[in-house]
KEDREN-665338 format. One record per residue (C-alpha): x, y, z. Coordinates in steps of 0.02 Angstrom, whole numbers, plus 50000, padded with zeros to 5 digits. Layout:
BEGIN
XYZ;...
end
This chain:
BEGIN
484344747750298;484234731250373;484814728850558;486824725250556;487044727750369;488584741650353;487824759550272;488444758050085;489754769750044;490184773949858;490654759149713;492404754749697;493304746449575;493294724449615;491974726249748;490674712049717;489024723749664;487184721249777;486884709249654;488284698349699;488124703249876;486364696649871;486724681349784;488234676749906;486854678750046;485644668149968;487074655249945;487214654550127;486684636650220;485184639850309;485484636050470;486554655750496;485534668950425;484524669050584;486044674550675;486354690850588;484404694850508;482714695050606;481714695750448;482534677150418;482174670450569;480434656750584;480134655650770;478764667150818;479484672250972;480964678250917;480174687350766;479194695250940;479944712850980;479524711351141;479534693651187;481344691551198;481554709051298;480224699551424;481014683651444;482824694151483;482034705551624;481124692051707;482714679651712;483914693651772;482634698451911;482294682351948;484034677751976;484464692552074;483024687752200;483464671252224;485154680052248;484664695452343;483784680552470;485294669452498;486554684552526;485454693252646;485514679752769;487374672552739;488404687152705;489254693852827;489514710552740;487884712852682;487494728752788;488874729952891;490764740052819;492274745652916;493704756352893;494994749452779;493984744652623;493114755052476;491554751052539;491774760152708;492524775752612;491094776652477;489634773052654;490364788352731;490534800452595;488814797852559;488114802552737;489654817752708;488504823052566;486694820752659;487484831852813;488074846752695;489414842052595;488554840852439;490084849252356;491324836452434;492404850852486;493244836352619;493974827052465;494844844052388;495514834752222;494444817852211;495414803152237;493774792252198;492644793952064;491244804952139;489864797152049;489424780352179;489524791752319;488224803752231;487014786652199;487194782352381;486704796552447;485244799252335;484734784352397;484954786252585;484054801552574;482534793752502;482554777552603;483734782352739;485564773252790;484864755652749;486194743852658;484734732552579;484034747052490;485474750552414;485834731952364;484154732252299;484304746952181;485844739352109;485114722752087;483814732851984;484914742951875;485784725151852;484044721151778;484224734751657;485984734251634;485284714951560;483994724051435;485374736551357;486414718051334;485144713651228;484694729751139;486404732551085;486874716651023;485124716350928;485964729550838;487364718950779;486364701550784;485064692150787;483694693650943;483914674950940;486054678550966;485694694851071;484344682951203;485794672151210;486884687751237;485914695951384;485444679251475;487454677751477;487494693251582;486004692051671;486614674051732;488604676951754;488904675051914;490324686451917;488954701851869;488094695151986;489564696252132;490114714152107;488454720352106;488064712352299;489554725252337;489254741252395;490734744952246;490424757052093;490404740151977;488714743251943;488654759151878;490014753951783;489044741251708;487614751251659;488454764851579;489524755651472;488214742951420;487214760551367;488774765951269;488714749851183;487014749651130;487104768451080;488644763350960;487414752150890;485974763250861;487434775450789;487884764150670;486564758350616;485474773150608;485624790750496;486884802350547;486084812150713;487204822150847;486154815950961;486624800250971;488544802150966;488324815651103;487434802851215;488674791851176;489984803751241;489074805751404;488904788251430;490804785351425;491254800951500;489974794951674;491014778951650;492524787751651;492264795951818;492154779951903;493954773251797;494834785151708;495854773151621;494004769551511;494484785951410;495424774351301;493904767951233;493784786551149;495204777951031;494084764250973;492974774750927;494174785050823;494244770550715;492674763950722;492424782050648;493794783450534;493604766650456;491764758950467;490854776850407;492284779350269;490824783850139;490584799550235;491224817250197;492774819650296;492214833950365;490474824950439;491644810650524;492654822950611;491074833250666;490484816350740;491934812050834;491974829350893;490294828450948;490534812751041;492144820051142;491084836751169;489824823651266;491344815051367;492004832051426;490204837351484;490094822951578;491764827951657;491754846251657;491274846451853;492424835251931;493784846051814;492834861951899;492854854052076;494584848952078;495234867352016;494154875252109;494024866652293;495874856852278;496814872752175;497354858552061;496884856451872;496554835151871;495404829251741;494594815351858;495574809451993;497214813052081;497694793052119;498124790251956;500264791951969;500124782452119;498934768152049;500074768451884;501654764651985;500594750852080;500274743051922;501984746851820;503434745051911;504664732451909;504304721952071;502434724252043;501444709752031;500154717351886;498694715852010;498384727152155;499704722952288;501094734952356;502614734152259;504144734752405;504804750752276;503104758452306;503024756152511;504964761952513;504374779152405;502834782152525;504034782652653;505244792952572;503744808152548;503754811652717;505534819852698;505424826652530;504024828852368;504004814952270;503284813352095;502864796352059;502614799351864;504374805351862;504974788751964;503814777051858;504814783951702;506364780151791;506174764651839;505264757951674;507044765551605;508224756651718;506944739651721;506454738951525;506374720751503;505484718151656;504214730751612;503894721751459;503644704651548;502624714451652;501384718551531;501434704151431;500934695551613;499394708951633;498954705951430;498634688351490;497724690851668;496474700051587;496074685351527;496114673151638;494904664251734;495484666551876;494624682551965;495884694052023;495414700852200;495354720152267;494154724852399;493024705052408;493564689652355;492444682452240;493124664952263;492634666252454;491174676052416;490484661552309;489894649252458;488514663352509;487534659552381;487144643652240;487124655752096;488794659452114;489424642052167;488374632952060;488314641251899;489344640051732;489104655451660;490584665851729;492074673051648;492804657151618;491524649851501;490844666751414;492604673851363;492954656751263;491514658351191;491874676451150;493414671851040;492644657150946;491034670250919;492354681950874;493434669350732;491614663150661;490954679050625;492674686150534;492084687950367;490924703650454;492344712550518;492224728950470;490244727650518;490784720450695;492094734250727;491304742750835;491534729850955;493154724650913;493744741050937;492764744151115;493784727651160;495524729651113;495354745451177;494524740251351;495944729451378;497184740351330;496434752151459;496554739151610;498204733351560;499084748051585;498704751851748;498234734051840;497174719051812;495774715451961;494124708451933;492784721451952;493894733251829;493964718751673;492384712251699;491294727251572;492354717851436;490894702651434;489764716551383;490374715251210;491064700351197;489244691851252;488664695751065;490014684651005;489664672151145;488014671451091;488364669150907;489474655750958;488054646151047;486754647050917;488084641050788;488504624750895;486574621550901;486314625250714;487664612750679;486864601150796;485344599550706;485984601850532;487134585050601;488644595350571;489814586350685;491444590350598;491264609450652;490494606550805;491784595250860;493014607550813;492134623550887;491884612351046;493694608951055;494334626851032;493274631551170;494024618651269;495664623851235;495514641351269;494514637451448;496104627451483;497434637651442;496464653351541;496284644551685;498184639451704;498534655251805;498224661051964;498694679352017;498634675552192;499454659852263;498224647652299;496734656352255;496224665252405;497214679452502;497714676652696;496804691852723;495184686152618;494964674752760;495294686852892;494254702152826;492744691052844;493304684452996;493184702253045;491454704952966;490684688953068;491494696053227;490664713753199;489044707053165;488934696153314;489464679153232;491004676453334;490784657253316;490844658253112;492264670253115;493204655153221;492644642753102;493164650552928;494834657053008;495144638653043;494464632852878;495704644552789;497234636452898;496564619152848;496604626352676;498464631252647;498834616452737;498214606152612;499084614152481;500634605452412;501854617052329;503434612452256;504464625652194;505524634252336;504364650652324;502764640652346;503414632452481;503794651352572;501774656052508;501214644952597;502104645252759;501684664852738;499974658952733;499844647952853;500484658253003;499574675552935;497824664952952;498314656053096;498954670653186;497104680653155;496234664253218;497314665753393;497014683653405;495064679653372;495214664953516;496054676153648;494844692253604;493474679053624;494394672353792;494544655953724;496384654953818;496494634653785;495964635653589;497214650953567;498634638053645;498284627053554;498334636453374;499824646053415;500794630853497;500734622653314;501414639353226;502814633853337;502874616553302;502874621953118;504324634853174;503204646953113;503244658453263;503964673953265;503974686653390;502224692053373;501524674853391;502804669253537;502114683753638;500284679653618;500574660453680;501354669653823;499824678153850;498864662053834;499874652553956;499714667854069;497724668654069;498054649354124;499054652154255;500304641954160;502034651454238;503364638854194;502824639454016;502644656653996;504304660354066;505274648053987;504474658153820;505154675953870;506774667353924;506744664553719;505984681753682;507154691453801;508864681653720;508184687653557;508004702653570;508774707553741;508314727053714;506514724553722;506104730153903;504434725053901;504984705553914;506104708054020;504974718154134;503614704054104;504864689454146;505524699354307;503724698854385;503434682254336;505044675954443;504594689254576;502634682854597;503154664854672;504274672054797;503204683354863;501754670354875;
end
């Protein structure tokens, strides 16, 4: 059976006969059997089985050197973590596992997936505790994450569409991003892209157990790292139910069955080591009520931030148990129709172009190195492409289901908990088939001078790149505390000067920024004194008393000042031997809040030290 063609089921009644099926092919302009059929194709290098496979490894690693090389000497995180982000808790429960905790009896029930912690320590204990290793290894497995691009969608394409296919992921800068973190993105990556191509071989291959059990593994490995990816088990019901409907019954449920036997494998220990170590049955993880509440409530912003509902239960636990599944329900009850806008919201982030942030912010990230500020090939541009790919190549639904189905249910999986970057971003795994498909259409349109089509295809793609990119899940772009969490890194790596420098850039940033509607306005000011708060704390850690005056004295001017800040410029003016100023200040601080004794204490011995001299 020729590569993508659908297995042939029994004849029914009105279905056009091979005959006709042939003939309807041969009808076909020339210029797109060479996106579905290799044995159509002319160019000797894609007619190559290996050729194409060549040219995708050596751009990916390519890339990822140049990469690797610029991030290495710009990025402040690069091999340095601390205490606060996932990369510091994933660090340390690897060197957990190399001193004797290989069982992770100090997690009891897993609140992270255990598999990243595993791969770091594997490597650690072959290389030792060296950061660059461990980027390096990823950047390799991004390599081969690449070749399973293109084997899979060779199974539904073209090599010409699936080369077009893997260079999209071997180039997109975003892939490129989340694997320089020391984040579980790229195992992520790899297993799902090996689901993918399995699905292929699956479908396109007799009936063997072997394949839908590997299949099963693949998602279930994926699953450990995001639970929320067992929803892809539902695509594949109907992939199963409706694309292999020549089949016996009885063999489609066998193969479904097969596949979920290979996703429970996969997480039988992590079921095991929860009962067992944290006396709780939890399939994967335990965070999931608490990171479904994050993501569902009805002040939640459908991206990972603290909803005020959340903060006010967390306090509440410490006098009583509280089930957050049971106060999710209640408040999706009393809140329906903001639940609903709620979702509709995330539907539409998932989306966008805009990058929603968790641990890094990619659109800081991007000025450490030209691939990511440079290039074209992110989410932006491929997902576009996607959908066009996905409306030209309609008429071969029920071939293409498979990967229809992995991507309404992929989103459907993010959208019910919350939208951030490094969690969406496996969705251009599938959809880079259909961006490819797009591409070579536009070019065979080109030369067949086309322009009608092409103009139109060019303008959809437009279209859809605008109306993605009209939405920003974080005001302005880029977090207050983007800016100061690698502000932090510079500092702990001995780069004081930088962390002064992008701490400044990031006030000159929001202050650029012209808002308009009322809660802009109160974003920005938010903005403006969180950054230039951290960049006064940096100048008075760095004894820099004159700088730190000078920063906090126009958080005052802007009557941005609260108590926090009015305190430090009394430090400042203190280090300066600037009295009069600094008392006049606590005069202020002590009338506001006249029970705070350490002003008053402060202002008494600033009165008292004159006299005495």
């Amino acid at each position: 059976m020729a590569r993508g063609q659908r297995a042939r089921g029994p004849r029914r009644k009105g279905r056009t006969g091979p005959a006709g099926r042939e003939a309807k092919a041969a009808s076909r302009p020339e210029w797109t059997t060479p996106l579905y059929r290799d044995d159509e194709e002319t160019l000797p290098f894609f007619r190559s089985r290996w050729a194409p496979l060549a040219a995708v490894a050596a751009a990916a690693a390519l890339a990822r050197f140049v990469h690797f090389f610029f991030i290495r000497a710009a990025d402040p995180s690069f091999a340095y973590c601390f205490k606060g982000i996932d990369s510091y808790t994933y660090d340390q429960w690897a060197l957990k596992i190399l001193d004797g905790d290989w069982a992770s009896r100090h997690q009891r029930v897993f609140y992270y997936g255990p598999v990243y912690p595993y791969f770091l320590a594997l490597i650690y204990g072959v290389f030792g505790h060296r950061y660059a290793v461990a980027h390096a290894v990823q950047f390799l497995l991004g390599v081969a994450t690449s070749l399973l691009v293109f084997l899979g969608a060779a199974q539904w394409f073209s090599r010409r569409v699936a080369l077009a296919a893997a260079l999209g992921v071997a180039l997109c800068p975003g892939v490129l991003f989340y694997e320089s973190t020391l984040l579980p993105a790229t195992i992520a990556f790899l297993t799902l892209a090996a689901f993918l191509w399995l699905m292929g071989l699956a479908q396109n291959r007799p009936w063997r157990r072997g394949l839908w059990l590997a299949m099963g593994l693949c998602l279930g490995v994926s699953a450990l790292q995001r639970a929320n990816s067992l929803l892809c088990a539902g695509g594949v019901a109907v992939w199963t139910a409706v694309y292999f409907r020549h089949w016996p019954w009885r063999r489609r449920v066998l193969a479904f069955a097969v596949f979920a036997l290979g996703i429970a494998l996969a997480l039988l220990p992590t079921t095991l080591h929860n009962r067992l170590i944290g006396k709780r049955w939890v399939l994967v993880t335990g965070n999931g009520p608490n990171l479904m509440y994050i993501g569902n409530a009805h002040d939640a912003t459908g991206t990972f931030s603290y909803p005020p509902s959340f903060l006010a239960l967390r306090e509440e636990e410490k006098k009583r148990e509280v089930s957050m599944s049971a106060e999710l329900r209640r408040d999706i009850l009393e809140h329906p129709r903001a639940w609903v806008r709620l979702m509709a919201k995330k539907a539409y982030m998932f989306w966008a172009s805009y990058d929603p942030p968790d641990n890094f912010s990619y659109n800081l990230y991007r000025r450490f190195s030209p691939l990511l500020r440079f290039n074209p090939l992110g989410f932006s541009l491929l997902v576009p492409l996607g959908i066009v790919g996905m409306f030209l190549s309609s008429r071969r639904w029920r071939d293409l289901l498979s990967l229809h189905a992995f991507v309404v249910a992929f989103w459907a999986s993010i959208v019910v908990v919350f939208v951030v970057g490094r969690y969406r971003l496996p969705v251009v795994l599938a959809l880079s088939g259909f961006s490819g498909l797009a591409f070579w259409q536009g070019w065979a349109w080109l030369r067949g001078r086309r322009f009608a089509p092409l103009l139109a295809g060019a303008l959809s793609v437009a279209l859809l790149w605008i109306l993605l990119g009209l939405y920003r899940a974080v005001p302005f772009g880029i977090r207050p505390n983007d800016f100061g969490m690698f502000a932090r890194f510079y500092a702990s790596t001995g780069r004081a000067d930088d962390a002064i420098a992008l701490l400044r850039e990031g006030s000159r940033f929001y202050r650029r920024r012209k808002p308009r509607s009322p809660e802009g306005k109160g974003a920005r000011a938010f903005c403006i004194q969180s950054v230039q708060t951290s960049l006064a704390q940096r100048l008075l850690e760095e004894e820099r008393w004159a700088e730190a005056q000078e920063a906090l004295e126009e958080l005052v001017r802007d009557d941005l000042a609260g108590e926090e800040q009015t305190g430090m410029l009394v430090m400042a003016y203190l280090r300066q031997n600037k009295t009069d100023q600094a008392a006049a200040l606590l005069e202020q601080l002590v009338r506001r809040n006249p029970d705070n004794a350490q002003w008053r204490d402060l202002l008494r011995q600033i009165r008292v030290a004159p006299a005495k001299s």
